[in-house]
C-alpha positions as a Python dict, from the first residue, in 0.01 Angstrom:
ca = {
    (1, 'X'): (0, 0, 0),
    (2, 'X'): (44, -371, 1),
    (3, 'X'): (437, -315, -108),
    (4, 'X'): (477, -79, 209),
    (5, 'X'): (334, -293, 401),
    (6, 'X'): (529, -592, 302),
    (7, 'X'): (855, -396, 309),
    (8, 'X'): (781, -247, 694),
    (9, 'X'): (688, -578, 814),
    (10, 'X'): (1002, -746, 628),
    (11, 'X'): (1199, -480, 841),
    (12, 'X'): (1045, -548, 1142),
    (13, 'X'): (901, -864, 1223),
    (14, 'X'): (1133, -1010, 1019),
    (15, 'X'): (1446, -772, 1117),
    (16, 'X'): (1645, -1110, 1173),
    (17, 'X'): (1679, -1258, 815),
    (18, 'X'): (1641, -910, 687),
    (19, 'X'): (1924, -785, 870),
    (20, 'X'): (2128, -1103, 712),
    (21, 'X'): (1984, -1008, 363),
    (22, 'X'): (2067, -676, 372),
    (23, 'X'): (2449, -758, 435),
    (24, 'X'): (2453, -1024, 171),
    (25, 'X'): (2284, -730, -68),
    (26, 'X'): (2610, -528, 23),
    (27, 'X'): (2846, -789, -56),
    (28, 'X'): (2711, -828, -383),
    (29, 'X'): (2590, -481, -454),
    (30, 'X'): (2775, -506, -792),
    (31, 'X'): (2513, -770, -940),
    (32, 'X'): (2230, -702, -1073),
    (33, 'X'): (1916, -646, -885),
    (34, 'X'): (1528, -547, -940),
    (35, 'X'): (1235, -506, -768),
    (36, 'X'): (981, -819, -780),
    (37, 'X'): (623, -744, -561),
    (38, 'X'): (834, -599, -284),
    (39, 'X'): (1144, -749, -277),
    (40, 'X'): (1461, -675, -369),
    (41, 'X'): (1638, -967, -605),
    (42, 'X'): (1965, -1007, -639),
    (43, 'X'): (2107, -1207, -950),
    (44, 'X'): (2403, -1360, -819),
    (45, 'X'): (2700, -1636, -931),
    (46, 'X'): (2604, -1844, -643),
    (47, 'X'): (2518, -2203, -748),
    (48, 'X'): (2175, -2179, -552),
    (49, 'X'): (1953, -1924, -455),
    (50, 'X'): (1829, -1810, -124),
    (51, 'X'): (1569, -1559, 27),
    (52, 'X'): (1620, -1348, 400),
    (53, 'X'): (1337, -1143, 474),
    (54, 'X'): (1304, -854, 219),
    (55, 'X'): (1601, -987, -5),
    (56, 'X'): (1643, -1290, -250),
    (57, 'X'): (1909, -1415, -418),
    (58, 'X'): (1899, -1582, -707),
    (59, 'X'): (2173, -1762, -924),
    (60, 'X'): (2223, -1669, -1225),
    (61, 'X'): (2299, -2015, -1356),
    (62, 'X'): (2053, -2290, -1209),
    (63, 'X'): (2296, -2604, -1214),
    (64, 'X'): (1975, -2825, -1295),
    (65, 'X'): (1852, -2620, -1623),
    (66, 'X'): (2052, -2865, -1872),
    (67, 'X'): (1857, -3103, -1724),
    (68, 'X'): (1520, -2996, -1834),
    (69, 'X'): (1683, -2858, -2154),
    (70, 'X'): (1471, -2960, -2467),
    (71, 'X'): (1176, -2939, -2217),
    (72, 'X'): (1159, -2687, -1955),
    (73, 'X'): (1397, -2307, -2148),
    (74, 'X'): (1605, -2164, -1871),
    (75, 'X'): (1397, -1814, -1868),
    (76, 'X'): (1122, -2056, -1786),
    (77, 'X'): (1327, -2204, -1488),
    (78, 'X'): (1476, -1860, -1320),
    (79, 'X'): (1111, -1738, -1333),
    (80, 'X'): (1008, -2070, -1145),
    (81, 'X'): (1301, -2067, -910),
    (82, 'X'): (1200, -1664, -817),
    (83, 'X'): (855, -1799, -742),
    (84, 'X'): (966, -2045, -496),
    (85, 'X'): (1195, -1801, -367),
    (86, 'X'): (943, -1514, -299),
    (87, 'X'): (734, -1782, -138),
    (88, 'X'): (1022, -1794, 165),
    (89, 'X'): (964, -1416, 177),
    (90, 'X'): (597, -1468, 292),
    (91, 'X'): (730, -1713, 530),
    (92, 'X'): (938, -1495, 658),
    (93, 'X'): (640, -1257, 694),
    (94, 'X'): (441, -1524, 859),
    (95, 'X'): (680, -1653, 1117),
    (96, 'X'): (919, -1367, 1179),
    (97, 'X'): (1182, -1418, 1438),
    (98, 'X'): (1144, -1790, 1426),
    (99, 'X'): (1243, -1761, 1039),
    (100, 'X'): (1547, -1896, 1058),
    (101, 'X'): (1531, -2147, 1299),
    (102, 'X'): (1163, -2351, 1149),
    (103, 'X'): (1266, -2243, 754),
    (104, 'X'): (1600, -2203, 735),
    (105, 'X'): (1808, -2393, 916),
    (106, 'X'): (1583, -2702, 807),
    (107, 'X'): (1602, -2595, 464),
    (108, 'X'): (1979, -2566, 457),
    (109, 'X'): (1980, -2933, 587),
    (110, 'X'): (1773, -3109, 343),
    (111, 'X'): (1967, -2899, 87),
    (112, 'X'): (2335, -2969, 166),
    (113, 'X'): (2364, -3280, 414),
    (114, 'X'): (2489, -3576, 189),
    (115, 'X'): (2241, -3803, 303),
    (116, 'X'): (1955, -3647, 202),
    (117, 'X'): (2083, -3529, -95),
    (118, 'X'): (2197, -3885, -155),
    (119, 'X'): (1834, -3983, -84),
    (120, 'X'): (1684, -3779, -272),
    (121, 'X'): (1877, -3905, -576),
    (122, 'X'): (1870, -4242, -519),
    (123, 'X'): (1476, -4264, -438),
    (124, 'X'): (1343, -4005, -696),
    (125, 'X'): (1228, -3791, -434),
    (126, 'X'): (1228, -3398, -534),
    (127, 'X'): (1397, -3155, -316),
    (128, 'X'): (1066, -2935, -312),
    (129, 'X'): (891, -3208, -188),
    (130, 'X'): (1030, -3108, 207),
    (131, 'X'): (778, -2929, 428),
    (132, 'X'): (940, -2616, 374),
    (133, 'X'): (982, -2580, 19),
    (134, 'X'): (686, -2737, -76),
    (135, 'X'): (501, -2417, 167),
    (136, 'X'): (729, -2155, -16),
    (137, 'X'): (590, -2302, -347),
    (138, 'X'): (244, -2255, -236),
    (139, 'X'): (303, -1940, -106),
    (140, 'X'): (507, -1793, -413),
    (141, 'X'): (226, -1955, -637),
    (142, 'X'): (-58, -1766, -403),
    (143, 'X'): (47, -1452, -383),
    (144, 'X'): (215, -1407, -714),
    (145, 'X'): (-36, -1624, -947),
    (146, 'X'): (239, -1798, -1150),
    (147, 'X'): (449, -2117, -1114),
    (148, 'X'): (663, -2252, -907),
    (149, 'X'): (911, -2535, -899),
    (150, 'X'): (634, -2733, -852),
    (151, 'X'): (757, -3088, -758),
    (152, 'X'): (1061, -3083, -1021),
    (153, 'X'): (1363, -3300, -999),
    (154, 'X'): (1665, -3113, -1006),
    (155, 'X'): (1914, -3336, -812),
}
């Protein structure tokens, strides 16, 4: 009942990013995908990962895995990364329509701008430390029970 209910209000409330997902999902229909509490993952060759409503997409290679190598095993990392990434979808359940615009487009910024990337890297700070990945973490953590990213450095 719960995964109905996630999926209908993905489709609805969160039509938007859903809507975007959904193409993305066609484009790379020839990836692999499964089903994790609800949503529909897609492993893709993109160098990061992203979630739109009902649909996540996560890379199959996480640039920042040789990183933690010795440490942290890659399995260990995608599982992490899919954690934080389901924690967008229950964003995207929360705010709906306004999605995009107070999670995404924010996100995308602290993500790809040089100057906070450059900032980030310089000062130590850890991407999931912004105000909207460090809510996705939460979230993902809540409603799934395992870990997320937590407050890794990747950059």
């Amino acid at each position: 009942m719960k995964k109905l209910l996630y999926i209908l209000l993905q489709c609805t409330w969160g039509f938007l990013q859903t809507l975007l997902g959904f193409i993305i999902f066609l484009l790379h229909i020839n990836c692999s995908h499964f089903i994790f509490h609800g949503a529909v993952v897609t492993k893709w060759h993109g160098k990061s990962s992203v979630s739109l409503g009902l649909f996540v997409f996560i890379t199959n290679e996480p640039y920042f895995a040789e990183k933690f190598e010795g440490e942290i095993s890659k399995e260990v990392l995608s599982e992490r990364l899919l954690v934080h990434e389901y924690g967008h979808t229950i964003q995207s359940l929360i705010l709906g329509p306004l999605y995009l615009l107070v999670m995404g487009i924010p996100s995308t910024l602290w993500g790809f701008l040089p100057n906070p990337a450059k900032k980030r890297k310089e000062e130590k700070i850890s991407y999931f430390s912004f105000f909207t990945e460090k809510w996705a973490n939460n979230l993902g953590e809540k409603v799934t029970g395992k870990e997320s990213m937590g407050n890794l450095l990747i950059d």
